[in-house]
C-alpha positions in Angstrom: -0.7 -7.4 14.1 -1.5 -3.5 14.8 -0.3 -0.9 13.0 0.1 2.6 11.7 0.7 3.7 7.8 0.3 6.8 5.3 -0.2 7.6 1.3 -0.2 10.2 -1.2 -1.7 11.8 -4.7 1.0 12.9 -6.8 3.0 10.2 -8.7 6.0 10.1 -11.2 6.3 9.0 -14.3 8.2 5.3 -13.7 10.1 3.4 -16.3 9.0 -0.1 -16.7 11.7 -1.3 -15.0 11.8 0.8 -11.9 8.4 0.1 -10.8 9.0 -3.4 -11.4 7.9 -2.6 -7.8 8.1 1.3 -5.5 -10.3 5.3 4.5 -9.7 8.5 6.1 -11.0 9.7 9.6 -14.4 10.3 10.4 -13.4 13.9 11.0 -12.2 16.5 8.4 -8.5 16.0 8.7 -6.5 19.2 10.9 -6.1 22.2 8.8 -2.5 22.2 8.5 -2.7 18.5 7.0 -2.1 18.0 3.5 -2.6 13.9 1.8 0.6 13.0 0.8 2.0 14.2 -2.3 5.5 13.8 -2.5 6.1 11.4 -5.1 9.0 8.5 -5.3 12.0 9.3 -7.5 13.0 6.7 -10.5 15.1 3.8 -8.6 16.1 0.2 -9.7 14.4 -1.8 -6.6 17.8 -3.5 -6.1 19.2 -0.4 -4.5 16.7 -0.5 -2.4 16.8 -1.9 1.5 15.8 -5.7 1.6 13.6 -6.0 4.3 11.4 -9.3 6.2 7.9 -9.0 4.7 5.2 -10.5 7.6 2.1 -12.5 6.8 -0.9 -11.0 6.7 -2.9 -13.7 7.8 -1.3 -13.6 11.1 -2.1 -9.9 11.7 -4.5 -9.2 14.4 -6.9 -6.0 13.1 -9.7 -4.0 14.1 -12.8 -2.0 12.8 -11.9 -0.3 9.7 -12.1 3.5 9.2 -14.9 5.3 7.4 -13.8 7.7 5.1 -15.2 9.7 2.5 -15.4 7.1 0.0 -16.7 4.5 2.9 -15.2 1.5 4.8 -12.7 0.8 1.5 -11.8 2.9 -1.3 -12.5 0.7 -5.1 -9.9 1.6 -7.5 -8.4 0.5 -10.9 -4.6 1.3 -11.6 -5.1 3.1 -14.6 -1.8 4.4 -17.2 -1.5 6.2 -20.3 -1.6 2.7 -22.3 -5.4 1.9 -20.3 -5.7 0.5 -17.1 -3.7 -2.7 -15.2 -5.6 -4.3 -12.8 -7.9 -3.3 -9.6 -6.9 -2.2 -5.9 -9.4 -3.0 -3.4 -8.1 -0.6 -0.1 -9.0 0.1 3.8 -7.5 1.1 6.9 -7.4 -0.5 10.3 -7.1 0.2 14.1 -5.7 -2.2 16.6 -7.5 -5.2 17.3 -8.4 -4.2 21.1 -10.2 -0.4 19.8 -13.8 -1.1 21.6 -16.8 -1.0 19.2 -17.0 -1.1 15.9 -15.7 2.4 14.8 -12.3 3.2 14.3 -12.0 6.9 14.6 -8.7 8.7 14.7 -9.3 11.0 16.5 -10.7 9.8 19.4 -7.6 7.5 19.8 -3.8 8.3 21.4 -1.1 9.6 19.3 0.7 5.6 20.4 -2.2 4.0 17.9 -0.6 2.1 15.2 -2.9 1.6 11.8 -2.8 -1.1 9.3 -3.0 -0.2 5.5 -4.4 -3.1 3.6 -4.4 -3.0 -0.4 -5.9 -6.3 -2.0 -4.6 -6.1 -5.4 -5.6 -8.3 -8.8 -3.8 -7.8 -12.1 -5.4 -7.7 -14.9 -2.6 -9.5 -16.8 0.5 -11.3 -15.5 2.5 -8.8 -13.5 5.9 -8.4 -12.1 5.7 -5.6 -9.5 3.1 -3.7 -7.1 4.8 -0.3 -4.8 3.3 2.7 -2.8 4.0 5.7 -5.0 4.8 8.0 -2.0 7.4 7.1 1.0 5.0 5.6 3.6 5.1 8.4 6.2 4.8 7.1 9.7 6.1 3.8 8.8 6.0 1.5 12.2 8.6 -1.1 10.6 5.6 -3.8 10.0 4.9 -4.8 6.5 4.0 -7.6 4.1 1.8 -10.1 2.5 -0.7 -12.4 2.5 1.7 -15.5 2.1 -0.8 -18.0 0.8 -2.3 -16.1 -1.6 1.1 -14.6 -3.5 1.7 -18.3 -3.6 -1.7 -19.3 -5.3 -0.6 -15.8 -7.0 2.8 -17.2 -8.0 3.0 -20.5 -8.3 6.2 -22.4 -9.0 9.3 -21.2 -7.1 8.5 -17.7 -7.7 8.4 -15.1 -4.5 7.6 -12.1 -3.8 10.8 -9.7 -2.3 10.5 -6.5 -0.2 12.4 -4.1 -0.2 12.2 0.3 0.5 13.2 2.0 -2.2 13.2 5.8 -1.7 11.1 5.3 1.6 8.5 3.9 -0.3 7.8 0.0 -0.1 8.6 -2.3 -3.8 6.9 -5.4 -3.9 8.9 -6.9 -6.8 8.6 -11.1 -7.8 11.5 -12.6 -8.4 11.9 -15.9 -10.7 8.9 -18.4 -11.8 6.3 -16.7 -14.7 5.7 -14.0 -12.7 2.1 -13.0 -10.9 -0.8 -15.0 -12.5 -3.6 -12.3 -14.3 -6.6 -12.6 -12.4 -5.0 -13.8 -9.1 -5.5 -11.5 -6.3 -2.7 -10.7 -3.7 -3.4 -8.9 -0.4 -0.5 -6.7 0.9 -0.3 -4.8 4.5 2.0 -2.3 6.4 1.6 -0.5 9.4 2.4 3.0 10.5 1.5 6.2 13.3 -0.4 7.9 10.9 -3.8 7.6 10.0 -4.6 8.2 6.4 -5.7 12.5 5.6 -7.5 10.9 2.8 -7.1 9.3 -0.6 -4.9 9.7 -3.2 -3.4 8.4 -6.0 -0.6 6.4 -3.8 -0.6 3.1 -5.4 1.2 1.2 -8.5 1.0 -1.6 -10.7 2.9 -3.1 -12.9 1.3 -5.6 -15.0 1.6 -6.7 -18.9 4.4 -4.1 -19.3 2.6 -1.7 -18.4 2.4 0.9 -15.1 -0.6 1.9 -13.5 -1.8 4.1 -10.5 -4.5 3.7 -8.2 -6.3 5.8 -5.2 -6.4 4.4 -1.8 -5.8 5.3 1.8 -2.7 8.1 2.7 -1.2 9.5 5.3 -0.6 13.0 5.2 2.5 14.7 4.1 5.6 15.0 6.3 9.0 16.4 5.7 10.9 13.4 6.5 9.7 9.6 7.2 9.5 6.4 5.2 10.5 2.9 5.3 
């Protein structure tokens, strides 16, 4: 799979049931570009939009973009009750970009990028969301399907769904996601990340936490 997405820095105070879900270019991002700020509003993922999560392990990705922070941007989802678990993040182009650099803007407005966030809880946890509506969204997103079921175990599963144009990975039924256990998630959009920022949330132990990674830049209107 190819692919496109976006984040941002700014994030809302969630209630622990809300979030119960909810790499940049080699050159200096255009003047006019802003990273993502506009945080998610509070929302119960079930009024969100249920949508078909794809596997990860079937997407088909290129050389990853280097960005200020490198190839992949280290984080820990941190909260004002201390911190919930690590985010390990990059950005992709398509498979067919030729060498092994993936710069933006050397590329056609058409390219679609691939977010990746590998995420590992530090205790058991119930829900991982972008913070921000995931501008450029290219209608491609998901999983790794055999790790969330290593992750998972039992009959639990992991459900999709936009909330606010932001994507809610929420699990539903089983003892929840296993402390320790890492899960890689994807989705794909048209616009290459402006930098990063604190886009990403956990919710693990009871507890919320945000992360940095990979974001697109801001845009008055877009999401899932």
């Amino acid at each position: 799979m190819t692919g496109r997405m976006a984040g941002a820095p700014c994030v809302a105070a969630l209630g622990a049931l809300t979030v119960l879900l909810g790499a940049c270019s080699q050159a200096e991002p255009a003047q006019d570009e802003t990273v993502a700020e506009q945080a998610i509003d509070d929302a119960d993922a079930a009024d969100g939009e249920l949508l078909n999560p794809e596997d990860f392990a079937r997407s088909m990705i290129g050389p990853r973009i280097l960005g200020p922070q490198g190839p992949t941007v280290q984080s820990r989802f941190e909260g004002p009750d201390g911190t919930t678990g690590t985010i390990e993040s990059y950005v992709a182009c398509p498979i067919e970009t030729s060498g092994s650099a993936c710069n933006p803007a050397e590329l056609p407005e058409t390219t679609i990028f691939t977010y990746v966030m590998r995420v590992t809880p530090d205790e058991r946890a119930s829900a991982f969301r972008t913070a921000i509506p995931v501008f450029g969204y290219a209608g491609v997103a998901g999983f790794e399907e055999a790790e969330a079921q290593a992750a998972l175990g039992g009959d639990a599963r992991l459900e999709l769904r936009c909330v606010n144009g932001g994507l809610f990975y929420s699990v539903v039924g089983g003892e929840g996601w296993r402390a320790g256990a890492p899960i890689t998630f994807f989705w794909q959009g048209t616009l290459p990340p402006a930098g990063p920022a604190q886009a990403y949330q956990l919710v693990a132990g009871g507890r919320i936490g945000t992360a940095e990674g990979p974001a697109p830049a801001q845009q008055t209107t877009g999401g899932c």
